[in-house]
N, C-alpha and C positions, 0 to 999 in steps of 0.2 A: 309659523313665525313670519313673519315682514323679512324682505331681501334686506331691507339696514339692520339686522339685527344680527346679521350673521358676523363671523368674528372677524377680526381685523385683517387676520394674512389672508380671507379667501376674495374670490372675486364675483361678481352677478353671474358670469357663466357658470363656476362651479362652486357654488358657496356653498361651507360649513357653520352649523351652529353649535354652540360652546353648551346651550339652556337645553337643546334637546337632543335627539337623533345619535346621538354619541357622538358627537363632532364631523357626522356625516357619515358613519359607520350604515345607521339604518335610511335605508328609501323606501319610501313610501309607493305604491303601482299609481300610476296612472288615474286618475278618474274616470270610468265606464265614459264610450262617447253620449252625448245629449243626442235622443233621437232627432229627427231631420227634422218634423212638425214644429217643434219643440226650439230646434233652434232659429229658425225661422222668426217665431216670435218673441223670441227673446233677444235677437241680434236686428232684426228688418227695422228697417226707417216707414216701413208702410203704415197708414194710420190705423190700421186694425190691429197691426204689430204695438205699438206704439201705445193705442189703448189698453193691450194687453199688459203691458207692463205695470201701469198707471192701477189696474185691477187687479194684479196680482194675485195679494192675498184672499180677492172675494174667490177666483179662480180655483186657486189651492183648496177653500174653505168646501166649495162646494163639491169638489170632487175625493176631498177627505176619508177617509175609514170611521175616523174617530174625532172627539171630541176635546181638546186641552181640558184637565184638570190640575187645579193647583189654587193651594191657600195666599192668593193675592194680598199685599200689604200694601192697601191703600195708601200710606199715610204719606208716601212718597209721589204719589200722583197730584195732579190738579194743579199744582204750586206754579210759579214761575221757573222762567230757566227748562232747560229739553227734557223730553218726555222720560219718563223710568219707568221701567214696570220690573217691579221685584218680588220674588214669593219666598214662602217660609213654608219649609220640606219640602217634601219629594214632589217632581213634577212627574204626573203621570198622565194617560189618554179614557177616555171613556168612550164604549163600544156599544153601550146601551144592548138593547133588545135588536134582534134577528127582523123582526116585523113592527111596524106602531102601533100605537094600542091605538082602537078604537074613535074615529074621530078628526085623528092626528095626523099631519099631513109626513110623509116618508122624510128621514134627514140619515146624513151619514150615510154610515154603512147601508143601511134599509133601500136606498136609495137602490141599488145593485140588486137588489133583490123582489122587492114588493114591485107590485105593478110595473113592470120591464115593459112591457109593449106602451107605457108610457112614460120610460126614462125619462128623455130628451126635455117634454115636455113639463115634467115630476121637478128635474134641474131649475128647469127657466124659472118655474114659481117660487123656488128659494130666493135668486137672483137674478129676479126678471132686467134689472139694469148689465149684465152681462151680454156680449154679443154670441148670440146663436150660433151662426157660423162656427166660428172660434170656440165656446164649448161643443159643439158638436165634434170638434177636429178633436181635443183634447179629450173628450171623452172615448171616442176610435181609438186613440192611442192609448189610453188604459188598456182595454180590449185586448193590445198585442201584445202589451209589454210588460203590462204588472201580473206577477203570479199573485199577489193574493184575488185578481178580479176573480184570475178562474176557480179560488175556493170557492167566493161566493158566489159564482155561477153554479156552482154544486150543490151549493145549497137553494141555488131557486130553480133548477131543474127538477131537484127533490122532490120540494115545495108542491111544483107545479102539476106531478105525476101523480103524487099519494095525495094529494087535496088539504086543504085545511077544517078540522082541525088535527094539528099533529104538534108531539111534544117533540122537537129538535130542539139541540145544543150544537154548535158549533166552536171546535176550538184550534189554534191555530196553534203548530209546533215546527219551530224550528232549529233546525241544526245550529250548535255553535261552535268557534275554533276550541283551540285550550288555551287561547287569552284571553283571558275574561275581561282585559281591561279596557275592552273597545266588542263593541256592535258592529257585527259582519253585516252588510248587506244580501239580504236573501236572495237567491236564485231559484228558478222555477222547481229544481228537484231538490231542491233544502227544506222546501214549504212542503206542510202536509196537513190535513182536517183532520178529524176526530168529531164524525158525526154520530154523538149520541141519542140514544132513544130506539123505541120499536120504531119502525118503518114500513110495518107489515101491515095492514088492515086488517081491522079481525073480522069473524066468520060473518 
């Protein structure tokens, strides 16, 4: 909620809200800090900082897992007056295949995995208008800090030993609290694979 929303008798130091929290019964933890990289371009007046900003979403886009899915209802787009984007059910993500078929140049997830000794440059061709430097930083810091990179590092070290072709599945499980009514942020030992298939070569 917005600091003006809170009730009448509290104050901005220590405000209560009437609509949620139980009138200040529950607090919320802290926000995990912003790694250093990260905040750097997000707060820096530098102009590589500053273009970061400006490209944000292509940033996000390109270093993504997955895919937005969702039944879009145009009929609210395009019109005059500010932009809306609304959909009808569920929003959900798509993960597509482990590897591209055939042809197809890497996106998503794959990206982590197909051809790695040519990540950096796999990126740039998605969004060659992005500065190199700055996805290069940004992609290092996946690297340290997201546990799902290192499932999919498991799965292309696999990949990489048993050769292709091999029938892998990859699925990702994660621990949840017993509130069901909110999404935990995972942590490194909450995540865990489930790599199906032989993995064995035969005779």
């Amino acid at each position: 909620m917005w600091i003006k929303e809170r009730s009448a008798n509290s104050t901005n130091s220590n405000p209560q809200f009437l609509l949620c929290c139980e009138s200040g019964k529950v607090r919320l933890p802290n926000l995990p800090a912003t790694p250093p990289e990260l905040e750097v371009l997000l707060t820096s007046k530098e102009s590589s900082a500053v273009k970061f900003r400006d490209q944000l979403r292509m940033y996000n886009s390109v270093l993504a897992f997955t895919s937005l899915g969702a039944k879009i209802d145009e009929s609210v787009t395009g019109g005059p007056g500010p932009y809306s984007f609304r959909i009808q059910g569920e929003l959900y993500h798509r993960i597509g295949s482990l590897c591209p078929a055939k042809g197809q140049r890497p996106q998503f997830a794959q990206l982590y995995i197909h051809d790695t000794e040519r990540e950096h440059q796999n990126r740039h061709v998605v969004m060659p208008s992005l500065d190199p430097t700055t996805l290069d930083q940004l992609l290092a810091m996946m690297y340290n800090i997201n546990p799902y990179v290192e499932v999919f590092k498991m799965a292309r070290d696999m990949m990489a030993t048993e050769g292709p072709p091999m029938d892998l599945k990859l699925r990702l499980i994660a621990c949840r609290t017993k509130d069901v009514r909110r999404y935990n942020v995972p942590t490194a030992d909450e995540v865990a694979a489930l790599m199906v298939g032989d993995l064995k070569k035969g005779p």
